[in-house]
N, C-alpha and C positions, 0 to 999 in steps of 0.2 A: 396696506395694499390688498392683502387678503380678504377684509372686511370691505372693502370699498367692493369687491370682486364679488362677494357673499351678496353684496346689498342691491349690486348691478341684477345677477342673478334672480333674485328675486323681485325687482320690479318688472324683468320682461314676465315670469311668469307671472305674476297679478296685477299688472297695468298694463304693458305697452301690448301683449297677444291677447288678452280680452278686449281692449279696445280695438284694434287691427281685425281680430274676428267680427265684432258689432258692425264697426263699416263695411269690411266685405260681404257681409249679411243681407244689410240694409243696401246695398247696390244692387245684390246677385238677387234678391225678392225683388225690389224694387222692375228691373229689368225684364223680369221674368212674366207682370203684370201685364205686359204686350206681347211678349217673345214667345210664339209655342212652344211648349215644353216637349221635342220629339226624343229625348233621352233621360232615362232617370237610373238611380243606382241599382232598383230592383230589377232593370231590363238588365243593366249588365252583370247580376247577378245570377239571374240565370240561366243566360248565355253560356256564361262560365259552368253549371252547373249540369246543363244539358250539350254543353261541346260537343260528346261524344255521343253524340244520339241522333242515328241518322235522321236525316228531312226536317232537323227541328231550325226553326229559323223567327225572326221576332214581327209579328205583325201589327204597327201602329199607323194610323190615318190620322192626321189631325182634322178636326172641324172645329167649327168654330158654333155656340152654341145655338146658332140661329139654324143651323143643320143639322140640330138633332133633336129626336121626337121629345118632345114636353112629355109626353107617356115617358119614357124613360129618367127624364127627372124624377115624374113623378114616384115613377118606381122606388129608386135608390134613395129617395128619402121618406118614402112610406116603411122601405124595409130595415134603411141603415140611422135615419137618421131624424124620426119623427119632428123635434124642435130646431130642424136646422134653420128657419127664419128666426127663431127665437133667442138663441143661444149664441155668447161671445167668443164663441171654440169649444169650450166645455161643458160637457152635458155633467152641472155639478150636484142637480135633483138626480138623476140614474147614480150616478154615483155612489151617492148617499142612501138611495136605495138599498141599490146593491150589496151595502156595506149592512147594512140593517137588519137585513133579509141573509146575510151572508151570518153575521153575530145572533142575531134572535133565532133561525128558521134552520140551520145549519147550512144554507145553500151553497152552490160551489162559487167561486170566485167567477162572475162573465166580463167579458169586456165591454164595457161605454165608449167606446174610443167614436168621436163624432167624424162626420163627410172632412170634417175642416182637420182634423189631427189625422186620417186617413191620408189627406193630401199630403201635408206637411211629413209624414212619414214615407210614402211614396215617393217626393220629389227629392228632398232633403236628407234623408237617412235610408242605409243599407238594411232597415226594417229588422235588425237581431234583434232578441229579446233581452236587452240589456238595460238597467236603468242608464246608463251615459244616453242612449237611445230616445229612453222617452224623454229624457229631460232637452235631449234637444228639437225633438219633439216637438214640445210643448211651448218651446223658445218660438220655432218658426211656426207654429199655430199662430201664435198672438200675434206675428209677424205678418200674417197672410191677410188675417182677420182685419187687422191694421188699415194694411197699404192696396192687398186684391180686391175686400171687399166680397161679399157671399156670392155673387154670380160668376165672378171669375174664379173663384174656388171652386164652385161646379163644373165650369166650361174645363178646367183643367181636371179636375177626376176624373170625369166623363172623358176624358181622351187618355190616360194614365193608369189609371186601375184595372190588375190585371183577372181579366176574364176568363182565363184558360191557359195552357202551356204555351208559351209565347205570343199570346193574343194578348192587347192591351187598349183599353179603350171602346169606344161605343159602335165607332165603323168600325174594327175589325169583328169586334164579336158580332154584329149585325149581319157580317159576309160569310164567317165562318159557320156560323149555327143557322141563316135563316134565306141566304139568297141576297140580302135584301140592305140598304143603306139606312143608316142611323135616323136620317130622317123621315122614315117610312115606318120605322116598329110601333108595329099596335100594344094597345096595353097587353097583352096575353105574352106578346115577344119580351117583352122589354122585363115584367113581373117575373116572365123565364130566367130573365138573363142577370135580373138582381137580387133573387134567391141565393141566386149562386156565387154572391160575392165572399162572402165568412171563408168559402173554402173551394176557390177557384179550379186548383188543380184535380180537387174530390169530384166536383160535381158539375154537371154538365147538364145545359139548358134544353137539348134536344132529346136528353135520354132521363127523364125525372122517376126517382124512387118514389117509396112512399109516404117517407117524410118530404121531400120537395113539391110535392104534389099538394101535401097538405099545407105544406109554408104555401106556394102560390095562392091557393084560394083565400087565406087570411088577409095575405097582402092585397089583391085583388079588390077585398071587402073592406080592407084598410085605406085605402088609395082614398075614396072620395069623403072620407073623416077628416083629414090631415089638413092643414093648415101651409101654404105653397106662399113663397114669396111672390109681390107682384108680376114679375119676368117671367115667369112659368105660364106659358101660352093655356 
């Protein structure tokens, strides 16, 4: 009876809850490929985190990508994500780079993490620096890559990735930093606003140091290089 109890045990743990998580997966992506995403775990993270601090409060607008400046696409993947027409989730040249350049050159460890594993982190996971983390990650990467499809992978970052302390997405950082709605930011705005994505909280679009002053003009010069999938007005 014991053994029979032993063996039970261990098939929910390696059959019947990996299977049960896979389906709920594949619905909860699946669903999500229409459904705007106006709540993800990092908003409620720090919510939590900022509780106590007066006037702070979460600002997200969804739009849908036809309402927001192609300059802005173009930005976020001039700056975050040069092969994002190119690449199946994983930028696995950078990588290998990196690792290269990391072993041969002494370099420090940077992150690769693509527009597509940004998502998939943003919507899906509570963003610690955990392996359990990226490895689930990397799960709903391939899962997005799969079933969203690269434009709807953008139309969701572009409304999800967060800009500032409780700003989240393209209309609110558009309102916040510039007067002005997502469909309206020139390259100059929009270059501002995706500088500043690596480190939201640090850096801000209307008040640029002078490394951000120097990242803008690269990207800037970078923009009309880059390779844009057909949808990018």
């Amino acid at each position: 009876m014991r053994k029979k109890r032993r063996r039970s045990f261990w098939y929910w743990i390696f059959v019947r809850i990996p299977f049960w998580f896979v389906v709920a997966s594949l619905v909860w992506v699946t669903l999500l490929k229409w459904v705007p995403v106006r709540i993800t775990p990092l908003m409620i993270r720090r919510s939590v985190e900022y509780a106590k601090v007066d006037g702070f409060h979460t600002r997200q607008y969804w739009k849908p990508l036809e309402e927001i400046s192609p300059e802005m696409m173009k930005a976020v993947i001039a700056c975050e994500d040069n092969l994002f027409d190119e690449h199946n989730g994983f930028a696995w040249e950078e990588i290998q780079k990196m690792r290269k350049d990391h072993i041969e050159r002494g370099k420090k460890i940077r992150g690769c993490s693509t527009i597509s594993q940004q998502t998939a982190k943003n919507v899906f996971t509570w963003g610690s620096s955990t392996w359990a983390r990226k490895i689930f990650e990397a799960y709903f990467t391939f899962l997005i890559e799969k079933i969203w499809g690269k434009e709807r992978i953008m139309e969701v970052y572009l409304n999800v990735a967060e800009m500032g302390k409780g700003i989240y997405g393209a209309e609110a950082a558009a309102l916040q930093y510039f007067g002005s709605h997502a469909a309206n930011l020139n390259r100059s705005q929009a270059v501002a606003i995706a500088v500043c994505l690596p480190n939201p909280l640090r850096y801000s679009p209307v008040a640029p140091g002078p490394y951000l002053t120097k990242r803008q003009a690269q990207i800037r010069a970078l923009i009309p290089k880059v390779k844009y999938p057909d949808w990018v007005r």
